[in-house]
ROFI-341553 format. One record per residue (C-alpha): x, z, y; residue in three letters. Coordinates in pm, 1 decimal. Each point is the difference from the previous one (the first is absolute). Layout:
REM ROFI-341553
<xx X, zz Z, yy Y, aa ALA>
...
***
This chain:
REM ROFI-341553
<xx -3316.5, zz 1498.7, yy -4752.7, aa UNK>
<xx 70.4, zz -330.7, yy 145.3, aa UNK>
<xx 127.1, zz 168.9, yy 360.0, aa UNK>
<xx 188.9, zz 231.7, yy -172.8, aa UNK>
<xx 173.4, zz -232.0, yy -211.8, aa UNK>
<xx 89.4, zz -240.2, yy 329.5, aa UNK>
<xx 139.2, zz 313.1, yy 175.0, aa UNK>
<xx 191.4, zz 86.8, yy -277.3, aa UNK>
<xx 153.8, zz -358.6, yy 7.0, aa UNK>
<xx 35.6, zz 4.1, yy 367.3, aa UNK>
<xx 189.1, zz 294.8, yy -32.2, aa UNK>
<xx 257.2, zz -98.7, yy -262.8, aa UNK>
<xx 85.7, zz -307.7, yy 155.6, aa UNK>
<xx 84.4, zz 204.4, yy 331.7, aa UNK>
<xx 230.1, zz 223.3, yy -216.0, aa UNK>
<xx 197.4, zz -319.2, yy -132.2, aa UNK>
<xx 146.8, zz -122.3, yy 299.3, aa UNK>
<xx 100.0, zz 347.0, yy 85.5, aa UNK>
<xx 157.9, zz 46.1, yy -307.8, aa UNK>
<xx 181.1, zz -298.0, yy -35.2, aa UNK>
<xx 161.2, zz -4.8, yy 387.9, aa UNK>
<xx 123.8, zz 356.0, yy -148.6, aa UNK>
<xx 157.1, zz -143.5, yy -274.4, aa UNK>
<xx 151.8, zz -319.1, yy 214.9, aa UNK>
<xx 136.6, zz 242.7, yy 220.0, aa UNK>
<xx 177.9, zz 243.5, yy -243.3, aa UNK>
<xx 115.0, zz -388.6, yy -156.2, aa UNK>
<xx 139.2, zz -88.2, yy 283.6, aa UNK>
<xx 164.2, zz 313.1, yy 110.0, aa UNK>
<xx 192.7, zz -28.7, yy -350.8, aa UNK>
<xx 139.0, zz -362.5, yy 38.9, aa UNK>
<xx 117.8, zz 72.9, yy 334.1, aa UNK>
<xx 157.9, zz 302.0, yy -132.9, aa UNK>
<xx 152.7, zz -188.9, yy -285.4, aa UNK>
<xx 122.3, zz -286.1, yy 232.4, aa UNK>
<xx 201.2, zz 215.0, yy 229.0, aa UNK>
<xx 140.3, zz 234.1, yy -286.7, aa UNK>
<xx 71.6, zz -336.1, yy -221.0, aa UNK>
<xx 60.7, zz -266.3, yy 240.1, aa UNK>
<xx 254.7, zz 233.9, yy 247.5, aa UNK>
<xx 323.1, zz -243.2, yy 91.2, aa UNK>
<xx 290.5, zz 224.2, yy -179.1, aa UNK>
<xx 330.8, zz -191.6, yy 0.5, aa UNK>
<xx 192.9, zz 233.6, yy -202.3, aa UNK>
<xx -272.8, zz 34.6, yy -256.4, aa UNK>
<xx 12.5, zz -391.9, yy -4.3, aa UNK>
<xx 373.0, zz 4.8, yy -84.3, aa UNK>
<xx 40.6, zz 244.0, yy -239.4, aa UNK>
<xx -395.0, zz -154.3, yy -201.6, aa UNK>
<xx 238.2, zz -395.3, yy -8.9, aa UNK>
<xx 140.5, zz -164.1, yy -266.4, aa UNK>
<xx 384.7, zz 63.5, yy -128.9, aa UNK>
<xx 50.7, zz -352.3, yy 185.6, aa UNK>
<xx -134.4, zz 55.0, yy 288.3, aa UNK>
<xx 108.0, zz 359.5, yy 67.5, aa UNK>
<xx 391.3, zz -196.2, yy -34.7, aa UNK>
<xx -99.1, zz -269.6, yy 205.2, aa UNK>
<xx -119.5, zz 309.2, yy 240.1, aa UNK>
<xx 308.4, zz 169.0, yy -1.5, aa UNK>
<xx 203.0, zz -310.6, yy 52.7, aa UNK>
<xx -153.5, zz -82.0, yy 357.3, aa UNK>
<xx 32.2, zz 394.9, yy 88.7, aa UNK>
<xx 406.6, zz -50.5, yy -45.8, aa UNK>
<xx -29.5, zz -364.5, yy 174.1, aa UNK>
<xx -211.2, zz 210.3, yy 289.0, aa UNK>
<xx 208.5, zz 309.3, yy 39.5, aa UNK>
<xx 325.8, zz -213.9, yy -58.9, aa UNK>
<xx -135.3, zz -205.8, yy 286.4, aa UNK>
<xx -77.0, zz 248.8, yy 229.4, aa UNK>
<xx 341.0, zz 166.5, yy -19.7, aa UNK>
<xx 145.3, zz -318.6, yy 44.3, aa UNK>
<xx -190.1, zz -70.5, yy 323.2, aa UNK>
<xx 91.9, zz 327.9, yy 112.5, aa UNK>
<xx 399.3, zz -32.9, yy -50.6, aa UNK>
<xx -50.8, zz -410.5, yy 168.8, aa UNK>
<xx -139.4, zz 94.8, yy 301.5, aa UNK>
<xx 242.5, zz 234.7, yy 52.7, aa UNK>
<xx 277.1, zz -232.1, yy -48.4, aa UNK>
<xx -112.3, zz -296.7, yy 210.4, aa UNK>
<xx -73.2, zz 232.0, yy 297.0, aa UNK>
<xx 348.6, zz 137.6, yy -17.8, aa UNK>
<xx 179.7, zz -306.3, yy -37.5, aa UNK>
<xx -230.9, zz -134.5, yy 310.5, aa UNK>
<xx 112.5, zz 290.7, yy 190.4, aa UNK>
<xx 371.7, zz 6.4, yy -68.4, aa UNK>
<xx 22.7, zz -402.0, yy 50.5, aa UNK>
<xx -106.0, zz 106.6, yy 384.1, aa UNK>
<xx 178.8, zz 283.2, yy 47.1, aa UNK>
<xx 312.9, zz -228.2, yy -117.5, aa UNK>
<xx -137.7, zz -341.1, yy 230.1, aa UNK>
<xx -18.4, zz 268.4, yy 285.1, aa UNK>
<xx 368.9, zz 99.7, yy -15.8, aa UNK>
<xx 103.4, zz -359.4, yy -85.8, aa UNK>
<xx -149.9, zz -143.8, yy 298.3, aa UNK>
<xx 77.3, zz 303.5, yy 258.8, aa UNK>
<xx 344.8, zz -178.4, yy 40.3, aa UNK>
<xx 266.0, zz 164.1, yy -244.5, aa UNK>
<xx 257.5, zz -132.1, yy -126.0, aa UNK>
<xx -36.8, zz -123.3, yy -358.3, aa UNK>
<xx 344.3, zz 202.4, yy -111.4, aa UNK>
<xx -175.9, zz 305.2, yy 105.1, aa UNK>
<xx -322.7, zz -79.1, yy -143.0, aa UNK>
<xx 206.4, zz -82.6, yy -304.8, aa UNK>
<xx 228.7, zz 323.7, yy -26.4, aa UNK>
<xx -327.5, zz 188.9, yy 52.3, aa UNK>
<xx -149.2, zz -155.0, yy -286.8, aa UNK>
<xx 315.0, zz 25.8, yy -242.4, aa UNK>
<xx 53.9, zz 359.2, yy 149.4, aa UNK>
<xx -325.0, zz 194.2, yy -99.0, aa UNK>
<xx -6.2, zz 181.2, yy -351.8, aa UNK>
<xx -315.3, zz -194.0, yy -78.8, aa UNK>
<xx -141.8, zz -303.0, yy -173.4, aa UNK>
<xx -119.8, zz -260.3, yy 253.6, aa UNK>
<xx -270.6, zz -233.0, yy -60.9, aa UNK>
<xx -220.0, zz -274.7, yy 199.6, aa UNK>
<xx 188.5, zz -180.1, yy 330.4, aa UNK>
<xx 293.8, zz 250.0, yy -31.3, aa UNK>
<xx 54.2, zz -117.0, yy -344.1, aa UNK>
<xx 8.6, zz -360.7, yy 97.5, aa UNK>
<xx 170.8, zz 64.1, yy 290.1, aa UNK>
<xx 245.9, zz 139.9, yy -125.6, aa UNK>
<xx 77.6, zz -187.3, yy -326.0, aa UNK>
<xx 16.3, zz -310.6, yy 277.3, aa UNK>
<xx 196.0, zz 142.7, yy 190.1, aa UNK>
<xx 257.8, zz 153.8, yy -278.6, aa UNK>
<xx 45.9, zz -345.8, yy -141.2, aa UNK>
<xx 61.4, zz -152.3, yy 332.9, aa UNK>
<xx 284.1, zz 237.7, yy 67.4, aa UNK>
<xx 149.0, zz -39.1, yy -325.6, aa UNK>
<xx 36.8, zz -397.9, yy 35.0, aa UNK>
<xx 67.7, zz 46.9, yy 373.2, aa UNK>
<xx 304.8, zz 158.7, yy -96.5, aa UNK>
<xx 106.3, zz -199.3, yy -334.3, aa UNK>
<xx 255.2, zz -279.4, yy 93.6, aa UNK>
<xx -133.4, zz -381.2, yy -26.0, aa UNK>
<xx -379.0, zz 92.2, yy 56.7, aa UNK>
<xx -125.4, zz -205.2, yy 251.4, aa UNK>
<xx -347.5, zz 77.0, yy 263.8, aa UNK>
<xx -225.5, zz -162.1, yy -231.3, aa UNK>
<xx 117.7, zz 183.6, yy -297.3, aa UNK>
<xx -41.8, zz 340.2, yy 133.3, aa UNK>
<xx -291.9, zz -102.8, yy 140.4, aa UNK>
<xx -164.8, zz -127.3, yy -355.0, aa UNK>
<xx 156.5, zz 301.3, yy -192.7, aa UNK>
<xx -208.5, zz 266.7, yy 259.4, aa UNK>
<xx -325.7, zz -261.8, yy -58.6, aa UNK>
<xx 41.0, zz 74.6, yy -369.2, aa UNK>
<xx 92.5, zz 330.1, yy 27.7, aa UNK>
<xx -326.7, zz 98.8, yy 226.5, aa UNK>
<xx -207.5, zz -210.0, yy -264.8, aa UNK>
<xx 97.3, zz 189.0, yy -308.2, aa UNK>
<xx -32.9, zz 293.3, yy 157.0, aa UNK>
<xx -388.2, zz -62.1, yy 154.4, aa UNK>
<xx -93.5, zz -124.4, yy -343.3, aa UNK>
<xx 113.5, zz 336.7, yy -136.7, aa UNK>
<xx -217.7, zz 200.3, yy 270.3, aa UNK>
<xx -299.7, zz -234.2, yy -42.6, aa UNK>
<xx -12.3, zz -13.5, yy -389.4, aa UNK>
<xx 13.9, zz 399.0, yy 41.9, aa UNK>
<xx -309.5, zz -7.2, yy 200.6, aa UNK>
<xx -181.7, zz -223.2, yy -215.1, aa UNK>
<xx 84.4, zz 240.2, yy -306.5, aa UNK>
<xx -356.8, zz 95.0, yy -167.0, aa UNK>
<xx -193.0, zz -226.3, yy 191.1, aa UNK>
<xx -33.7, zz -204.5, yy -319.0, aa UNK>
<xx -106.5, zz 291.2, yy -129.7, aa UNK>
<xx -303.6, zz 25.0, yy 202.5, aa UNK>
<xx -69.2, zz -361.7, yy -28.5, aa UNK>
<xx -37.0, zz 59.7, yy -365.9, aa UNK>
<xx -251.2, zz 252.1, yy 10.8, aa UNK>
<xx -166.0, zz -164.1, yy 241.2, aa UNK>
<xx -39.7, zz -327.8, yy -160.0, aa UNK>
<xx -39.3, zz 160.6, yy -391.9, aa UNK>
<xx -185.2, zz 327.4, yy 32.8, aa UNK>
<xx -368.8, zz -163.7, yy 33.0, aa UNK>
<xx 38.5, zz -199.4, yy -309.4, aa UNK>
<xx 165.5, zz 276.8, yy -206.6, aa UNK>
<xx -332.1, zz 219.4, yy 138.4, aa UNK>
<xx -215.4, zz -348.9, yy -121.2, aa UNK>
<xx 146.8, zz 22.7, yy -295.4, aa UNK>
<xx -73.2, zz 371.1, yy -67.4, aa UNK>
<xx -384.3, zz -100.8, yy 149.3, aa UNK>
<xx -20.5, zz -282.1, yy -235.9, aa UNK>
<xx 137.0, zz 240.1, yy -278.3, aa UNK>
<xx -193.7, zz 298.2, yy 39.0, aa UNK>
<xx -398.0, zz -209.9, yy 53.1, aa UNK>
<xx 167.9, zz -221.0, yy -334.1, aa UNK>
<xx -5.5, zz 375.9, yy -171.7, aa UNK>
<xx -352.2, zz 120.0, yy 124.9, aa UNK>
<xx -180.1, zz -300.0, yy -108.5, aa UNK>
<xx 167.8, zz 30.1, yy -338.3, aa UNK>
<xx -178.4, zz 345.5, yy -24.5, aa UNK>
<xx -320.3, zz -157.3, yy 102.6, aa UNK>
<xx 10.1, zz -208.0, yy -313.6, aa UNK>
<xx -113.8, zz 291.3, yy -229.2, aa UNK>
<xx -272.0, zz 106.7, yy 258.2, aa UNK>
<xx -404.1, zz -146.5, yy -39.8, aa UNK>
<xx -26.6, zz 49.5, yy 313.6, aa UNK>
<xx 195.9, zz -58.1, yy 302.1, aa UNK>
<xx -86.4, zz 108.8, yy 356.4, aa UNK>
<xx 173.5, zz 68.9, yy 377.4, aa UNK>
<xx 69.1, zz 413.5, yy -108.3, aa UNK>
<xx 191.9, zz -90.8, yy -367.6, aa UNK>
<xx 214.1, zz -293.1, yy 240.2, aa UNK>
<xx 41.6, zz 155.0, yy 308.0, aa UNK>
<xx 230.5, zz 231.7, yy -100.9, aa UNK>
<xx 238.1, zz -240.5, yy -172.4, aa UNK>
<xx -26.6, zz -281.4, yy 289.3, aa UNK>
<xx 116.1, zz 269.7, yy 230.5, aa UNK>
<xx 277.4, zz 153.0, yy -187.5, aa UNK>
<xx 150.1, zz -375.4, yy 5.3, aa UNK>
<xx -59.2, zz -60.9, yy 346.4, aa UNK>
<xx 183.7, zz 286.1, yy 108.4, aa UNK>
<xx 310.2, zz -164.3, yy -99.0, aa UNK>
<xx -47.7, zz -302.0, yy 199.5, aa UNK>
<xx -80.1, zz 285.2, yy 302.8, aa UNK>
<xx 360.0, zz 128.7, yy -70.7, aa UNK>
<xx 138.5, zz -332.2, yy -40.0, aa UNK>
<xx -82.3, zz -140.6, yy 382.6, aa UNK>
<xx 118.6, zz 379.2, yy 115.2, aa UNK>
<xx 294.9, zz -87.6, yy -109.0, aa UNK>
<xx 41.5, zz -327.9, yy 109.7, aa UNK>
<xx -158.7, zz 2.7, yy 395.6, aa UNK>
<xx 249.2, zz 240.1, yy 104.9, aa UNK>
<xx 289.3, zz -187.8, yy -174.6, aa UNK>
<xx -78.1, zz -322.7, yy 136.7, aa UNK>
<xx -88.5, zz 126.5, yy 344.5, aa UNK>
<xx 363.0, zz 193.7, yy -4.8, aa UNK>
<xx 210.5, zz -321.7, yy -166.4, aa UNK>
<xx -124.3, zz -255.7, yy 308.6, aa UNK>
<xx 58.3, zz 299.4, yy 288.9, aa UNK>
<xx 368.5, zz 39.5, yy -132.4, aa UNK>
<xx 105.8, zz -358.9, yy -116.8, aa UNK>
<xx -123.6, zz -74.1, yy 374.5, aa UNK>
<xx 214.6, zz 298.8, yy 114.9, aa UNK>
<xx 299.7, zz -113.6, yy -166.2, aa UNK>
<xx -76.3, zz -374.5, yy 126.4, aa UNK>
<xx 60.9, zz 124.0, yy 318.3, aa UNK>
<xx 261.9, zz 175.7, yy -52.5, aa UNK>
<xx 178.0, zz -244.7, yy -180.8, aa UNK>
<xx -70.0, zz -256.9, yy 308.7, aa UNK>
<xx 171.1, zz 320.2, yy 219.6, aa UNK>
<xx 307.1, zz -14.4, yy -185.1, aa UNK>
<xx 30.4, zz -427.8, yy -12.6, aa UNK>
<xx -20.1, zz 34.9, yy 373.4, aa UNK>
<xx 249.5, zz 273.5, yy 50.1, aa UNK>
<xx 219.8, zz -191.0, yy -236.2, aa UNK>
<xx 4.8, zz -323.9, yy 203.8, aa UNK>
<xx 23.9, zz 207.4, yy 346.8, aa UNK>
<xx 315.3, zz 199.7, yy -119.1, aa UNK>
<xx 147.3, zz -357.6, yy -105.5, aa UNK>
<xx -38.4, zz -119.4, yy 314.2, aa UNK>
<xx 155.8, zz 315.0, yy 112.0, aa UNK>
<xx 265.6, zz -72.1, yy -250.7, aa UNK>
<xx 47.7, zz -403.5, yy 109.4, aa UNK>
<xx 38.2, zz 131.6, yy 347.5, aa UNK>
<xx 247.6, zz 210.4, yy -70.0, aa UNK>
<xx 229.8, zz -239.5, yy -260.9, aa UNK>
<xx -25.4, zz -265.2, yy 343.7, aa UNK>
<xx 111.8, zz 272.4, yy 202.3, aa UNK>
<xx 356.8, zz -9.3, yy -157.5, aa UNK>
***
């Protein structure tokens, strides 16, 4: 009896093992398949699960993004035309033509003229006007074409800086409007924690990540807004240094000219 009873124990603690790496491995296989069903990053899902709050403070940065974007869009387009028609304009002011012809030219077309032409133009309007009032001396024609060409390049640069503040807004405000709806929405899942016994990662996770998603949306917004607000303000620095130094040259032209009489 005694051999039979140590076999018999030898052989059931062989079986255990067996059975219980069969029953790991079916355990296993069912967390990972719960982890990748569960735990799957869905944005959408994350959205439309958030608080009231948050889901505002969600659609707020998508207007501050898309209103961004379109601004960025309609910028770029403006600065690169006004860079292209200030050389088109420097390249037939400097080939040599007179500044009547440049002027009828200007006065002539069926269009509306912006950039150099503008200024040029305005100067040069002003200049013939006291040129041919009685009692206006070189200095005051001079002055009155200064002012003239200032007034006017203030006009074209403040239209090139229109919606840049815009973008410095959103750039500067979007992360801590998504903060805020971070702040808000973990504020709200540990509130419903309160009633739980028991607290772990899986009851959290979900609520940590629905308020993290607006602090995602929030620096979407704002990279591209700040990135596009300190390419164009530099844009329009240089362009605004273009038309101080095309103003001074085309008073010189002008002082040149009142000597010559």
């Amino acid at each position: 009896m005694t051999p039979l009873l140590t076999a018999l124990q030898a052989t059931t603690v062989e079986a255990l093992p067996e059975d219980a790496a069969n029953a790991a491995g079916t355990t296993a296989q069912a967390v990972a398949a719960g982890v990748t069903g569960d735990n799957s990053l869905n944005l959408l899902t994350l959205v439309l699960h958030a608080s009231i709050p948050v889901q505002l403070v969600m659609l707020l940065l998508l207007f501050g993004s898309i209103a961004s974007w379109v601004i960025i869009f309609r910028k770029k387009r403006v600065l690169d035309r006004a860079a292209r028609e200030a050389d088109q304009f420097e390249e037939r002011f400097w080939s040599g033509a007179e500044l009547s012809k440049l002027y009828a030219g200007s006065t002539e077309r069926n269009r509306d003229i912006s950039g150099l032409e503008a200024i040029f133009e305005a100067g040069f309007r002003e200049f013939s006007r006291l040129r041919q009032r009685r009692g206006s001396d070189s200095r005051m024609q001079l002055e009155g074409a200064q002012r003239a060409m200032r007034a006017t390049g203030s006009r074209e640069i403040d239209g090139l800086e229109h919606n840049l503040e815009f973008l410095a807004n959103v750039g500067s405000i979007s992360p801590y409007v998504g903060l805020f709806g971070t702040v808000w929405g973990i504020m709200i899942s540990f509130q419903g924690l309160a009633n739980m016994k028991e607290a772990t990662i899986a009851t959290v996770a979900p609520g940590i990540s629905e308020a993290l998603i607006a602090t995602a949306m929030g620096l979407f917004a704002a990279i591209p807004a700040v990135w596009a607000y300190n390419r164009f303000a530099t844009k329009v620095e240089r362009i605004a240094v273009r038309y101080d130094a095309f103003s001074e040259e085309f008073s010189s032209i002008l002082q040149r000219q009142v000597d010559e009489v």
